[in-house]
NUGU-956463 format. One line per 2 residues: number of its first residue (from 0); for each residue x, y, z of C-alpha. Coordinates in steps of 0.001 Angstrom, whole numbers, plus 524288, in hexadecimal, padded with zeros to 5 digits. Example, Ala and Ser with C-alpha at 12.3 -4.5 7.8 and 13.67 -1.06 7.14 Angstrom:
<recs>
0) 8300C 7EE6C 81E78  83566 7FBDC 81BE4
</recs>
This chain:
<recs>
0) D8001 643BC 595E2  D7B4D 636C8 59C7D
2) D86E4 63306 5A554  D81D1 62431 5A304
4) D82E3 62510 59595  D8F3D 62B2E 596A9
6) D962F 62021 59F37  D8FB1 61704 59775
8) D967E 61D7A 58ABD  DA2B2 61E87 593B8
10) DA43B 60FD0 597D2  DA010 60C25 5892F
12) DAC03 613EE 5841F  DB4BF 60FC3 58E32
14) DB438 600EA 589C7  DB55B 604C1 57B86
16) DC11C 60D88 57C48  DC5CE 6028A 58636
18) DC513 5F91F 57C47  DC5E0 5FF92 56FF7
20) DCFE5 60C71 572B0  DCB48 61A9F 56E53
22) DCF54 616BA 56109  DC703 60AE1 56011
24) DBB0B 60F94 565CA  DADEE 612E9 55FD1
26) DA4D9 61B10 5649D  D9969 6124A 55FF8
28) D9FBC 606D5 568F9  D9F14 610AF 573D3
30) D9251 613F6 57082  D8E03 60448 57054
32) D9664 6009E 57BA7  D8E79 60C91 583AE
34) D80F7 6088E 57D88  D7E82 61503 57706
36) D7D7F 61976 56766  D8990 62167 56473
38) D8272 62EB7 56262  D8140 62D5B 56FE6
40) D8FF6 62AA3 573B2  D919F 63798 56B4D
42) D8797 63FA8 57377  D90AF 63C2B 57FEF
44) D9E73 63C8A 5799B  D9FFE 64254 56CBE
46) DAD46 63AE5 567C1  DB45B 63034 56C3E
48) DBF34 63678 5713A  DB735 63E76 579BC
50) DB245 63234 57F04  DBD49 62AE4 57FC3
52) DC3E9 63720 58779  DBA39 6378F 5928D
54) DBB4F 627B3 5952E  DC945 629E6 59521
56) DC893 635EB 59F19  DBF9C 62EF6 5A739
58) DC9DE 6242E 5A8AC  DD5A9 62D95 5AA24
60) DCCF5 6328B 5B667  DCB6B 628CE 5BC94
62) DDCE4 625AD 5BBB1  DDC1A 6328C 5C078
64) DD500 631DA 5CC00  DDCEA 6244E 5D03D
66) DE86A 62CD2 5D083  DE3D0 637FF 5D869
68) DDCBC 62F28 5E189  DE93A 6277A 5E2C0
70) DF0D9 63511 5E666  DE745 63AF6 5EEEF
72) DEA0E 63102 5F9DE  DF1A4 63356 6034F
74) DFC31 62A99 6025C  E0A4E 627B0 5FEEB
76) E0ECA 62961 5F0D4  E118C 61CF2 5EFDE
78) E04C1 61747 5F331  DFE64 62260 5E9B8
80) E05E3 61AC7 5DEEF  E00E8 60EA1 5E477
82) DF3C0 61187 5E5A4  DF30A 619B6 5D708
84) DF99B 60CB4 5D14E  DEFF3 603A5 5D676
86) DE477 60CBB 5D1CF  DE808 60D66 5C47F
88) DEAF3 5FF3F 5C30E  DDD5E 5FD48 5C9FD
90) DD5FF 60685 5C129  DDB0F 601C1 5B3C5
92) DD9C2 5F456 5B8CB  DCBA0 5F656 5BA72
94) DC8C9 5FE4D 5B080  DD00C 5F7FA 5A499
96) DC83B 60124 59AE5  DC8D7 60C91 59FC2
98) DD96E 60923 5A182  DD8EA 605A7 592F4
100) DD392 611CF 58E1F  DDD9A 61A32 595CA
102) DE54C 61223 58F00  DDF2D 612A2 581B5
104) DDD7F 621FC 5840F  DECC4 6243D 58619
106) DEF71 61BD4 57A7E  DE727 6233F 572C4
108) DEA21 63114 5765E  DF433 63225 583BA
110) DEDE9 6415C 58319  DE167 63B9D 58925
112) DE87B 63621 5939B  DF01C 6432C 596D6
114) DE4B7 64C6F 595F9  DDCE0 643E0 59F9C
116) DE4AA 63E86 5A9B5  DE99E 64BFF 5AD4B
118) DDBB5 65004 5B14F  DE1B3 64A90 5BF24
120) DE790 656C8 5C0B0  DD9CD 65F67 5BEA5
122) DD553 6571C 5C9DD  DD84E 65FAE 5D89C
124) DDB8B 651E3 5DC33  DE8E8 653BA 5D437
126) DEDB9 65C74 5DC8E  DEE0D 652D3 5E8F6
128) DF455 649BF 5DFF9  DFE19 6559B 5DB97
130) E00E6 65837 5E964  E02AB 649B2 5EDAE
132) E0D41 64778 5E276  E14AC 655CD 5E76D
134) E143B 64FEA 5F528  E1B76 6424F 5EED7
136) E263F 64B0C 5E6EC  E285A 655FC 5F248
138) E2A2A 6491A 5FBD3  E3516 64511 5F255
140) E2D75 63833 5F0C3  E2AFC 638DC 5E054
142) E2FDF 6411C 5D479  E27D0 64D26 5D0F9
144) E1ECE 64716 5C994  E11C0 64D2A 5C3FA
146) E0449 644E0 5C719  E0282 64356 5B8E9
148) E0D75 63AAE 5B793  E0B5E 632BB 5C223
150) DFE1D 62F14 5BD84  E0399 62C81 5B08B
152) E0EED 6249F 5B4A7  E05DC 61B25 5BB04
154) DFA55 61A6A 5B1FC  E00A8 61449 5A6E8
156) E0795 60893 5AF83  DF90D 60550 5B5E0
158) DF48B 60503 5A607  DFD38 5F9C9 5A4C3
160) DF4B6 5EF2F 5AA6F  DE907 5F369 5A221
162) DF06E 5F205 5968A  DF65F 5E4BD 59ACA
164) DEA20 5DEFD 59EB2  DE3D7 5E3DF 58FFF
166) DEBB8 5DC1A 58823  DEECA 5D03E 590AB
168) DE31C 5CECB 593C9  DDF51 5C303 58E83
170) DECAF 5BCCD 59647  DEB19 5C563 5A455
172) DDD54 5C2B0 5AB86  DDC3A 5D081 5B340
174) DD93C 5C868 5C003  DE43C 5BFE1 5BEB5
176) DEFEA 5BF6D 5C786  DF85C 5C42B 5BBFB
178) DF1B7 5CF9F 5B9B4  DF072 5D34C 5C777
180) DFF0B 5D19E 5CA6A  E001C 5DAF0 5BCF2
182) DF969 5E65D 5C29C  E0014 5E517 5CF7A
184) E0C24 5E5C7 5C929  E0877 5F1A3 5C0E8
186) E049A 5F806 5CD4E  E114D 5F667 5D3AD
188) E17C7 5FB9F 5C7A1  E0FC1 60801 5C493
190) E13AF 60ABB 5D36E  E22A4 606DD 5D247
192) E2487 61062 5C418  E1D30 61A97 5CAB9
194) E25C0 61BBE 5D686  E3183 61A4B 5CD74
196) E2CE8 626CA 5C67A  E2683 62F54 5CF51
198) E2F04 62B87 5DBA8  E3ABB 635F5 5DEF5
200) E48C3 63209 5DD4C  E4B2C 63185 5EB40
202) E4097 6294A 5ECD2  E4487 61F25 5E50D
204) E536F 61F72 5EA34  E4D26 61C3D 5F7F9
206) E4330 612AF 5F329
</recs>
């Protein structure tokens, strides 16, 4: 398998199931959009699903690695929240297509999204993360709370800007003020809910 042809085929996919959804894609687009015939597109990935499953995995990775790179460092938990926050806004910012087919993917079957993002935990980088969140509850400082659900408490909120900036668009330059002050203030409230949640009862009383 050429790995050109692939990531050509890959990227061509990406901005038709960005634009079109799983259910309005065609694999002959794909194959036009990638510059190949679609006998071709079949030799690589035999269905659309199959295809549409390994751009979506390849995006859930990379949210994946943002979160266990944000974990790994040794810092506060605070900051980790922080720093996790500002990644995913950063990421989804940049890559609006890839954040619309996570989106798209969820809407279209939320089992994709489940039996994907948990691959975190095959990685022997979970277990750092495991250990840093023990650390956090044995301290007293947050609930008992699994890494799973943290990671899917926060991904949703950073969605939020994607989705705003979709359909207004036309209204909200990306560069302006406006939207800048927007994702600021979506930053500042992924990390105020997520404290509210994972943060222990006697934590809050003395914050």
């Amino acid at each position: 398998m050429s790995e050109s042809t692939k990531k050509r085929i890959l990227n061509a996919a990406l901005n038709i199931f960005a634009e079109h959804g799983f259910s309005g894609a065609r694999m002959q687009q794909i194959a036009d959009e990638a510059d190949i015939n679609k006998a071709m597109l079949h030799y690589y990935f035999h269905s659309k699903t199959l295809l549409f499953e390994e751009i979506f995995k390849m995006c859930l990775g990379k949210i994946n690695r943002l979160y266990l790179n944000c974990f790994r460092k040794k810092t506060p938990f605070e900051k980790k929240i922080e720093d996790l926050a500002e990644a995913y806004l950063r990421y989804l910012q940049n890559n609006p297509k890839e954040a619309q087919l996570i989106i798209n993917g969820i809407a279209k079957n939320p089992g994709y999204f489940r039996k994907h993002i948990v691959t975190v935990f095959e990685d022997e980088k979970f277990f750092e993360l495991k250990s840093s969140i023990n650390s956090e509850f044995a301290g007293g400082n947050i609930k008992d709370i699994s890494p799973y659900h943290l990671l899917i408490l926060m991904l949703p909120m950073a969605m939020y800007p994607v989705i705003t900036s979709s359909f207004l668009g036309d209204i909200l330059d990306k560069n302006s003020p406006c939207f800048t002050q927007l994702i600021q203030a979506q930053k500042n409230h992924m990390i105020n809910v997520t404290h509210l949640v994972v943060s222990s009862e006697s934590v809050l009383q003395h914050g």
